[in-house]
FIKE-171612 format. One record per residue: residue in three letters; x, y, z of N, C-alpha, C in turn; residue number from 1. Coordinates in Angstrom, 3 decimals. Layout:
ALA|X|Y|Z|X|Y|Z|X|Y|Z|NUM $
...
// end
This chain:
UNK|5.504|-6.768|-32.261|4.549|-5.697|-32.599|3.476|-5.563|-31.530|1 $
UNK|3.026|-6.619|-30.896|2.042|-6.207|-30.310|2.793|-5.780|-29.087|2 $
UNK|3.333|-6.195|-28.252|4.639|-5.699|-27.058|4.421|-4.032|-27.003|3 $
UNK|4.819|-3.726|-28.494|5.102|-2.447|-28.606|3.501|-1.622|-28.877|4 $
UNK|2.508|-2.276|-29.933|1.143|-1.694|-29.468|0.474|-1.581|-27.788|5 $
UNK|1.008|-2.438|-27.146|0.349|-2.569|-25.574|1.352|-1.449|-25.302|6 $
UNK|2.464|-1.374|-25.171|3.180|-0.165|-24.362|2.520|1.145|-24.549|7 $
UNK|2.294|1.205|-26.128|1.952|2.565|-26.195|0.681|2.854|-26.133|8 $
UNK|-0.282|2.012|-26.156|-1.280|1.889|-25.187|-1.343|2.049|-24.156|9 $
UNK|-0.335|1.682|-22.783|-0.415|2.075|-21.326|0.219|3.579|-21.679|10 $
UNK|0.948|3.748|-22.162|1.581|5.087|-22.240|0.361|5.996|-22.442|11 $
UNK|-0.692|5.766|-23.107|-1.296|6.551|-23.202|-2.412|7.248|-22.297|12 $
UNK|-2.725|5.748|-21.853|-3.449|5.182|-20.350|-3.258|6.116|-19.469|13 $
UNK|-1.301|6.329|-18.873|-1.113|6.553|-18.303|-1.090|8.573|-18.539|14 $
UNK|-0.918|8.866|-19.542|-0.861|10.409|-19.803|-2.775|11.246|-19.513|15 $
UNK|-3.380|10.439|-20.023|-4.632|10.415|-19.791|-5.003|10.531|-18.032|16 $
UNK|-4.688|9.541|-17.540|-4.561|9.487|-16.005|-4.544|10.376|-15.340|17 $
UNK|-2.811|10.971|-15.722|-2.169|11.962|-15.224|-3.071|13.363|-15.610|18 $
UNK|-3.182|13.657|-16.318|-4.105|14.769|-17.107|-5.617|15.209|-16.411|19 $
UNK|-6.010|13.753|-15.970|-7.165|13.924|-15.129|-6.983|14.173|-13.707|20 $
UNK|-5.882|13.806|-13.081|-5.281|13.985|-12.018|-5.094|15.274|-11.895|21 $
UNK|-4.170|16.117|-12.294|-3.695|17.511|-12.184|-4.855|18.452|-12.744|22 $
UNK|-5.609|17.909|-13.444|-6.860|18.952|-13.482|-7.588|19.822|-12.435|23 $
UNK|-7.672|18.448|-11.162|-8.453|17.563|-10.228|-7.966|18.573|-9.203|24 $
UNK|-6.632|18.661|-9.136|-5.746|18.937|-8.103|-5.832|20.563|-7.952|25 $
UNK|-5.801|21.106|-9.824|-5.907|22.382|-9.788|-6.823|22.958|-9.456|26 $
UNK|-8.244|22.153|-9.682|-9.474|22.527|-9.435|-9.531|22.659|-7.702|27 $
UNK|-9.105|21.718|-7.243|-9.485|21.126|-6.040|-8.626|22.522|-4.991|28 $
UNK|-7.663|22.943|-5.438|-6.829|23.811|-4.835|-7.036|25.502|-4.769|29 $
UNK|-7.823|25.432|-6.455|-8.391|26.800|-6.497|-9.770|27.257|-5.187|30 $
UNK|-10.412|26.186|-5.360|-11.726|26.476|-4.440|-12.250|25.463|-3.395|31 $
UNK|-11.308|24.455|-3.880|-11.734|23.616|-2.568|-12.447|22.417|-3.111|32 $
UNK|-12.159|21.199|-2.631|-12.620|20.082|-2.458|-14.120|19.890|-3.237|33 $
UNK|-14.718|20.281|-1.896|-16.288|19.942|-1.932|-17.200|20.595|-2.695|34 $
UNK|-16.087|22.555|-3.442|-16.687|23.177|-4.169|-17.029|22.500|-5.684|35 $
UNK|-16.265|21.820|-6.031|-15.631|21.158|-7.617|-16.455|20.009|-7.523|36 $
UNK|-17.345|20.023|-9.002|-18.101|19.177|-9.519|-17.223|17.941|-10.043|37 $
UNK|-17.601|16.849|-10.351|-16.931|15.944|-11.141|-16.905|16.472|-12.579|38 $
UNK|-18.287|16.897|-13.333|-18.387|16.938|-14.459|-17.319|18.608|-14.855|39 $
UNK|-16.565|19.439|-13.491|-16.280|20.707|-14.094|-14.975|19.696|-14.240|40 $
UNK|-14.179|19.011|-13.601|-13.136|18.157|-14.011|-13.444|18.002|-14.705|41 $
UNK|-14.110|16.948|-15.348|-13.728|15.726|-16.956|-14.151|17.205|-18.048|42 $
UNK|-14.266|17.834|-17.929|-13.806|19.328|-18.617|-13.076|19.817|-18.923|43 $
UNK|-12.593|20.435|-17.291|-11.080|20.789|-17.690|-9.673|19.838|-18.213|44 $
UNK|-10.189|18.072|-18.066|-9.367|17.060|-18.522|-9.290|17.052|-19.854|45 $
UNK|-10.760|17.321|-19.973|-11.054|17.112|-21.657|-11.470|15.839|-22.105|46 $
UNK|-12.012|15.265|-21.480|-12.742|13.618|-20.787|-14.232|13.386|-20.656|47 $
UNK|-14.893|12.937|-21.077|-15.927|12.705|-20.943|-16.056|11.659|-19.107|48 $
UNK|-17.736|12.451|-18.359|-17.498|11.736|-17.070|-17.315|9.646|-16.669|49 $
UNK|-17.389|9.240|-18.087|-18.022|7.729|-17.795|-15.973|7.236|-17.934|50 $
UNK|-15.200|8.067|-18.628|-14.037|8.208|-19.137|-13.047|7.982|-17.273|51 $
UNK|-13.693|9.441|-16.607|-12.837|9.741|-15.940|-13.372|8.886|-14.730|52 $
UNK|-14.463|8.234|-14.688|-14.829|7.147|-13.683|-13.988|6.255|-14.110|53 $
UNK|-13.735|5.687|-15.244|-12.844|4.466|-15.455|-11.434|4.359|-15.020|54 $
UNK|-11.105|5.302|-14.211|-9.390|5.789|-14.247|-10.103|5.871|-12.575|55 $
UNK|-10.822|6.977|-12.259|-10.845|7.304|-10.719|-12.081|7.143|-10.416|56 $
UNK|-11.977|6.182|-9.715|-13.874|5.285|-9.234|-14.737|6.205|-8.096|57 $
UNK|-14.045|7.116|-7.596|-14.527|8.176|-6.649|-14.488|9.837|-7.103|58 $
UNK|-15.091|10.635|-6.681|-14.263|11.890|-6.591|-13.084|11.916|-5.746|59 $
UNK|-13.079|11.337|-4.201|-12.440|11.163|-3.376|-11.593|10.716|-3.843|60 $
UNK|-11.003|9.657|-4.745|-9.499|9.132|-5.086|-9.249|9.811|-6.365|61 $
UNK|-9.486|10.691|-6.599|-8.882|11.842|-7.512|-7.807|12.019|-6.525|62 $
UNK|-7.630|12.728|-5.429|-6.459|12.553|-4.503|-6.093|12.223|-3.643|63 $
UNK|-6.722|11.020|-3.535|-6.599|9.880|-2.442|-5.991|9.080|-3.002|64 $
UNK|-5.676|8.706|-4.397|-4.780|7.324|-5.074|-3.433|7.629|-4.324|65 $
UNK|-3.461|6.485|-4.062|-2.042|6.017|-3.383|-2.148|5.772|-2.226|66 $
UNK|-2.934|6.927|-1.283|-3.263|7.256|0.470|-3.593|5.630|0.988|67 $
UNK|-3.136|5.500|1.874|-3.481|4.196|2.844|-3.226|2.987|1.586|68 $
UNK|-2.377|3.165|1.218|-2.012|2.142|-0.103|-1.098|1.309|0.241|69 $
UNK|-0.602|1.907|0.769|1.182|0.965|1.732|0.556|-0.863|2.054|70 $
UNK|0.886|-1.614|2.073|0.753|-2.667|2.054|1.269|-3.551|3.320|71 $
UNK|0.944|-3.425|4.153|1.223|-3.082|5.574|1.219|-4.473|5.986|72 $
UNK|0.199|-5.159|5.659|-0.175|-6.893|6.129|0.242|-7.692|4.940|73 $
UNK|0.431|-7.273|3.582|1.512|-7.855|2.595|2.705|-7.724|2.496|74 $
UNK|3.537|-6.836|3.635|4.504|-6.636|4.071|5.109|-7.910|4.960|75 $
UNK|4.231|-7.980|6.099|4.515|-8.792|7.447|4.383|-10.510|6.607|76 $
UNK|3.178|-10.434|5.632|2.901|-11.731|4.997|4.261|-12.325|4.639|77 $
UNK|5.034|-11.467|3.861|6.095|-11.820|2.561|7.569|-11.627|3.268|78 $
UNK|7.727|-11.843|4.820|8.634|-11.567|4.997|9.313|-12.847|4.921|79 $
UNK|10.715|-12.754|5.428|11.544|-14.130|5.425|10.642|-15.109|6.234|80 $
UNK|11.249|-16.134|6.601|10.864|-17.083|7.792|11.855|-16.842|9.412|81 $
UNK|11.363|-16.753|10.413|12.204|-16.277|11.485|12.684|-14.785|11.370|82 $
UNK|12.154|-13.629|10.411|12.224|-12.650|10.794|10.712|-12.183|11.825|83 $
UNK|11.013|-11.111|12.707|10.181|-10.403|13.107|9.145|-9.622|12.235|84 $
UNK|7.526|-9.252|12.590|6.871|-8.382|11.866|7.390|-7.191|11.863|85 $
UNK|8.008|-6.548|13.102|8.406|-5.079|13.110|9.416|-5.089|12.555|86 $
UNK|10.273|-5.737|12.770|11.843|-5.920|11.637|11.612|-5.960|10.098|87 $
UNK|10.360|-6.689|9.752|9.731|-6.655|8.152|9.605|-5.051|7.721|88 $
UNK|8.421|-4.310|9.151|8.168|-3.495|9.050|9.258|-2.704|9.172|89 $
UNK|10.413|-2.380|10.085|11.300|-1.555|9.854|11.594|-1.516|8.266|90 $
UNK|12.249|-2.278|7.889|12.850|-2.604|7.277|12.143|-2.079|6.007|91 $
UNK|11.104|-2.224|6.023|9.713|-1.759|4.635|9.565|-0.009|4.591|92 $
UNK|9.734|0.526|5.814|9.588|1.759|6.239|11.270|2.281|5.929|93 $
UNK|12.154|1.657|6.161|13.900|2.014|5.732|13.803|2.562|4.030|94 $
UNK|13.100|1.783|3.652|12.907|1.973|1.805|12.505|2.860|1.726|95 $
UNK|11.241|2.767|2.349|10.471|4.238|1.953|10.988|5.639|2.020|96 $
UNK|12.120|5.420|3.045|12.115|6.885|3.311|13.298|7.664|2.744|97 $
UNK|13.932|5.821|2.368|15.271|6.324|1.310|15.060|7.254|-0.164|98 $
UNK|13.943|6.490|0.027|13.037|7.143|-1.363|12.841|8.376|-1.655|99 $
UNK|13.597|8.868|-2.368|13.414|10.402|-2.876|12.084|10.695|-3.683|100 $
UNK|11.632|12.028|-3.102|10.646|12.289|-3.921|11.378|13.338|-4.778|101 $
UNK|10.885|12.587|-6.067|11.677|13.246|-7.230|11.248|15.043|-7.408|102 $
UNK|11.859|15.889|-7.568|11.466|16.999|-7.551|10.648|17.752|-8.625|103 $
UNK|10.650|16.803|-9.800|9.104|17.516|-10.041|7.489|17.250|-10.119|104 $
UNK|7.886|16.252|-8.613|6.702|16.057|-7.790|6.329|16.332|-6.651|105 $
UNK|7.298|17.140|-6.347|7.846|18.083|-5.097|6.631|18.652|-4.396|106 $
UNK|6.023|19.752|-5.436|5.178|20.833|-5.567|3.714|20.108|-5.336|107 $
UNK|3.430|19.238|-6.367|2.352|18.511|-6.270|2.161|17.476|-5.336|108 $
UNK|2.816|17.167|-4.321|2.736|16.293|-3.665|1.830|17.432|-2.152|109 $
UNK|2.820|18.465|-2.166|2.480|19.428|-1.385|1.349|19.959|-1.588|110 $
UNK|0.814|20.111|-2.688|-0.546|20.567|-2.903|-1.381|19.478|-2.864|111 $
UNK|-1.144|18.513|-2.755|-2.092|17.330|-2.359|-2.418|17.587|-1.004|112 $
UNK|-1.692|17.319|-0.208|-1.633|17.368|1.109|-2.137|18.418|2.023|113 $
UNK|-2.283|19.890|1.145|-2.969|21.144|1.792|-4.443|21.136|1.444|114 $
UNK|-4.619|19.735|0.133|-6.320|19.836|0.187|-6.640|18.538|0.619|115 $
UNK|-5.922|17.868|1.199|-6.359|16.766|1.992|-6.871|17.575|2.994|116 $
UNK|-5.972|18.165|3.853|-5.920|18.437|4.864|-7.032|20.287|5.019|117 $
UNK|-7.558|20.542|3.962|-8.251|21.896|4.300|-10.244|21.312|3.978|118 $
UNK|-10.088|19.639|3.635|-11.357|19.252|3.471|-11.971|18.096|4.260|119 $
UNK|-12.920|18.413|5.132|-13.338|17.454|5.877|-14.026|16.386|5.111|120 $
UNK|-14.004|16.422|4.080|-14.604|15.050|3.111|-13.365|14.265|2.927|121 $
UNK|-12.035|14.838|2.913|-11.142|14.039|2.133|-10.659|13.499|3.464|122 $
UNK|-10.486|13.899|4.827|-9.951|13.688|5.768|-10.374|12.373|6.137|123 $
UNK|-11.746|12.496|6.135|-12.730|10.860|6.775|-12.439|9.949|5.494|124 $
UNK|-12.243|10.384|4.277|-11.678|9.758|3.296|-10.873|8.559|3.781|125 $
UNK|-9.531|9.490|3.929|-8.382|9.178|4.413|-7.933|8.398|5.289|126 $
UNK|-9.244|8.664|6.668|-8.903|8.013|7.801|-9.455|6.633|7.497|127 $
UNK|-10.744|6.418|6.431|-11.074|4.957|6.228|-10.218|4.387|5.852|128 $
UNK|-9.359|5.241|4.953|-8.385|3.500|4.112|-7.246|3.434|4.981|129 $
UNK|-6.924|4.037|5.860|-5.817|3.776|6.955|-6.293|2.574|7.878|130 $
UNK|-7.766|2.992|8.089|-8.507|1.934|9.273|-8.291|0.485|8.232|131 $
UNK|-8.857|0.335|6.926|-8.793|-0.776|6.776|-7.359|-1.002|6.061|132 $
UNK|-6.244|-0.241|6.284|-5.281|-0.715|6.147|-4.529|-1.659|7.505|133 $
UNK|-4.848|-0.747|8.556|-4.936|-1.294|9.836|-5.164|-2.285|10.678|134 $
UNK|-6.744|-2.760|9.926|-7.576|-3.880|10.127|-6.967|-5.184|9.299|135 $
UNK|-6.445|-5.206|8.182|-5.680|-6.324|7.388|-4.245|-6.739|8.215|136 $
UNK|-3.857|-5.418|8.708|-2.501|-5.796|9.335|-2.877|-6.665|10.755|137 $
UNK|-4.515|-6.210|11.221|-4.554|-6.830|12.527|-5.173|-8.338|12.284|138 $
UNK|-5.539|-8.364|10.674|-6.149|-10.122|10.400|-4.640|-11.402|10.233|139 $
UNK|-4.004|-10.198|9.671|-2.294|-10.888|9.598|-1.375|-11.445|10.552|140 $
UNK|-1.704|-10.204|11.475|-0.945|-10.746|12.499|-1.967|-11.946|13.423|141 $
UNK|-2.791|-11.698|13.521|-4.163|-12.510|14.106|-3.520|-14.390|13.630|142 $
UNK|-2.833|-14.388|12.430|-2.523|-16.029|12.548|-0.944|-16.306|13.139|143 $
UNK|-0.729|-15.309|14.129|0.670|-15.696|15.041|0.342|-15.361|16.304|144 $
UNK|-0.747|-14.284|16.934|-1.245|-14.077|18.122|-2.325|-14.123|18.441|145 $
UNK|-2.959|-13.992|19.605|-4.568|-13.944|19.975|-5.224|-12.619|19.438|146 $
UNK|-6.512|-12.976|18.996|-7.005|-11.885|17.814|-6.805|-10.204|18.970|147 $
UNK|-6.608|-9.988|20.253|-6.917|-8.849|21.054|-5.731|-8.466|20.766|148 $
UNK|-4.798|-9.476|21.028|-3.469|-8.866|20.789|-2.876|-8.362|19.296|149 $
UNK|-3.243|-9.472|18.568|-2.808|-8.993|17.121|-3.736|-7.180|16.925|150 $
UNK|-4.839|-7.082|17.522|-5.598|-5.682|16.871|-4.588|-4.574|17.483|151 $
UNK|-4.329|-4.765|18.686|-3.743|-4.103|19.516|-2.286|-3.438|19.351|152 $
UNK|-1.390|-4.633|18.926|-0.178|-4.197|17.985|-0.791|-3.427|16.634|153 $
UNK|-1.806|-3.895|16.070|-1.560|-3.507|14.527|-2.286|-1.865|14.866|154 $
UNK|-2.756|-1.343|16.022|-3.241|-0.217|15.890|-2.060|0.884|16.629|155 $
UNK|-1.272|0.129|17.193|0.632|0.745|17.447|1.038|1.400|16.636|156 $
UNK|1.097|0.258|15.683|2.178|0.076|14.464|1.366|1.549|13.345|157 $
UNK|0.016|1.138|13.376|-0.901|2.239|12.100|-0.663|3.963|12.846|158 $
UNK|-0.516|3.974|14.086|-0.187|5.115|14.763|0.509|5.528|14.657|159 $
UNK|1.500|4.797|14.319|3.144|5.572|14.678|3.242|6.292|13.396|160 $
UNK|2.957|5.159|12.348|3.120|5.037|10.649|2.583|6.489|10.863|161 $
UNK|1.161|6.466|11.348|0.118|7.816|10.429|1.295|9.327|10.927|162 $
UNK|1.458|8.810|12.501|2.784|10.061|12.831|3.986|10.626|11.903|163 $
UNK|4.808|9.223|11.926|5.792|9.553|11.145|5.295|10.292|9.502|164 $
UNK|4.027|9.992|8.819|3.584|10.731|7.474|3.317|11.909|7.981|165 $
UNK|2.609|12.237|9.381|1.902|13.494|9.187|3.396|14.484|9.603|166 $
UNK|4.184|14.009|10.353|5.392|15.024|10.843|6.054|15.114|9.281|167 $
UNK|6.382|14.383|8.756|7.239|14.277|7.200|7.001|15.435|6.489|168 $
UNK|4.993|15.414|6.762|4.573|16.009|5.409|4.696|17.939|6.191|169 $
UNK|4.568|17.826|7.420|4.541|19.114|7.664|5.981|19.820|7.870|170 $
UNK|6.997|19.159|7.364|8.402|19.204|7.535|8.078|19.882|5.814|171 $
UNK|7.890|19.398|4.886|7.553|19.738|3.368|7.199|20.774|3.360|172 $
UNK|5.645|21.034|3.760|4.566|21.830|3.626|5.544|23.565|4.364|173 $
UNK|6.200|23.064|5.795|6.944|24.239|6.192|8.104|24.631|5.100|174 $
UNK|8.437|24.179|3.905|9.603|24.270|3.318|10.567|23.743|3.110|175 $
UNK|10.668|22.730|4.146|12.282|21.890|4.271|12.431|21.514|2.818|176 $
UNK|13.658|21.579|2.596|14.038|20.684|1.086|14.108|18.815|1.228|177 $
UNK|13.104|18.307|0.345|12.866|17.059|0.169|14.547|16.172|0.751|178 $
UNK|15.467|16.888|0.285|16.724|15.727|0.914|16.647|15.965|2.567|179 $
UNK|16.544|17.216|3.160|16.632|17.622|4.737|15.463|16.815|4.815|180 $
UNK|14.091|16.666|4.559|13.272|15.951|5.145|12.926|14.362|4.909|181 $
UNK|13.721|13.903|3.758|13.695|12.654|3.788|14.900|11.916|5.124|182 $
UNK|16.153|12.942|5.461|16.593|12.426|6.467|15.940|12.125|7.696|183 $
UNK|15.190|13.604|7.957|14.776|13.535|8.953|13.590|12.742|9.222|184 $
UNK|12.960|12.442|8.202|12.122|10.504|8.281|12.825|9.546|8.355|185 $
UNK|14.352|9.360|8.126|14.781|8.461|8.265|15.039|8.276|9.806|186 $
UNK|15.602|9.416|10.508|15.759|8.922|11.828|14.663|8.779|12.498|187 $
UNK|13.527|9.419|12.254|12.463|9.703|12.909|12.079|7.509|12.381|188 $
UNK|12.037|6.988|11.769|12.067|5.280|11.736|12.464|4.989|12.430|189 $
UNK|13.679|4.969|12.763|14.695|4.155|13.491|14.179|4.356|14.825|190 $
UNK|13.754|5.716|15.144|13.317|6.072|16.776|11.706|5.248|17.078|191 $
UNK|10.951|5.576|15.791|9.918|4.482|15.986|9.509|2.998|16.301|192 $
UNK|10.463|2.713|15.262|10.905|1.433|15.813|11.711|0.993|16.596|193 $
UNK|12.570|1.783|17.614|12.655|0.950|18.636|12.174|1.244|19.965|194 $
UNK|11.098|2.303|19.708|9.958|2.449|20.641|8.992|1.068|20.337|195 $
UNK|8.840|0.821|18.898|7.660|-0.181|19.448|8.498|-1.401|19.826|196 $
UNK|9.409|-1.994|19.370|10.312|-2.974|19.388|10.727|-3.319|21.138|197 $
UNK|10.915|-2.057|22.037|11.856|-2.066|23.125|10.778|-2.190|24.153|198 $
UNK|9.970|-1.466|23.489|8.997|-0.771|24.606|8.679|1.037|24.852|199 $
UNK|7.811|1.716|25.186|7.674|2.949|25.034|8.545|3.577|26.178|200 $
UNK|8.928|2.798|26.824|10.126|3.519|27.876|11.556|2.056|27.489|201 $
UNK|12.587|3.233|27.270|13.600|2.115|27.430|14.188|1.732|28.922|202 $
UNK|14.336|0.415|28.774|15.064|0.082|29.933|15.732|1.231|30.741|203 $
UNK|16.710|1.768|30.345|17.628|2.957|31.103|16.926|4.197|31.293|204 $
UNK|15.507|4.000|31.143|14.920|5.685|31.600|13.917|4.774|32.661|205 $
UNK|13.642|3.678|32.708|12.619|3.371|33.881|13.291|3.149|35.299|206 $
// end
């Protein structure tokens, strides 16, 4: 009994969530970012504001949850023993891109991404939790190389990453259908990584 009281408890958690989310999104899309109050959200949620702080601790991660979330230095942490970090990392980035985005999140994923990208609040947002996603990957690697070098790879590796998302998402945003553009992240990996892996020129072009 209780198993089943806690489930339907997160279930509810989670509908609530969602509800405040797509409010957020609609609001945020009609007029913009920086136009939209918190309190005209927990409105249109139907939420009181102390409610919709408990779910989203910012305005900013109203649609920032998830952004710079990737786990980049708990990746390299948890790999085998005698594998490579970039091989972890390939290999972490292979998943991802196998990963279908289910299609009726298609739409909303895309409308995330046109008000990321049309608000200079959400942008510097954005670019912080990448930096300190960045910065963990460069404390990680920091206990196998000298701290210049470990920053140095881990700001490679956060480059390529932020590339390969921003080409993906504008592959979407132009229309491609989610299966044409999840391929074309897939090769677009494989080419990344063995640019950082080989070197930025391969042997046979120098």
């Amino acid at each position: 009994m209780l198993v089943r009281v806690t489930g339907l408890r997160e279930r509810k958690k989670e509908r609530t969530r969602a509800r405040i989310a797509a409010a957020a999104l609609r609001l945020f899309a009609e007029r913009g970012f920086e136009a939209v109050t918190v309190s005209e959200i927990a409105e249109a949620a139907e939420v009181s504001k102390v409610t919709l702080f408990a779910y989203f601790p910012t305005k900013e991660s109203l649609v920032l949850h998830g952004v710079g979330g990737d786990d980049l230095a708990g990746t390299v942490a948890r790999r085998p023993p005698h594998q490579s970090f970039l091989r972890a990392l390939r290999e972490h980035c292979r998943a991802l891109a196998a990963t279908p985005v289910p299609p009726a999140e298609l739409d909303r994923l895309r409308e995330r991404v046109r008000v990321i990208q049309a608000s200079p609040t959400l942008r510097h947002a954005a670019d912080g939790l990448l930096y300190r996603q960045r910065e963990a990957l460069a404390r990680e690697l920091a206990g196998e190389y000298p701290p210049t070098r470990a920053a140095l790879m881990a700001a490679q590796v956060a480059a390529t990453l932020l590339t390969l998302q921003e080409t993906h998402f504008a592959r979407l945003l132009g229309g491609a259908p989610a299966e044409e553009a999840g391929q074309a992240l897939a090769r677009d990996v494989e080419l990344a990584f063995d640019l950082l892996e080989r070197g930025l020129t391969h042997p046979e072009e120098s």
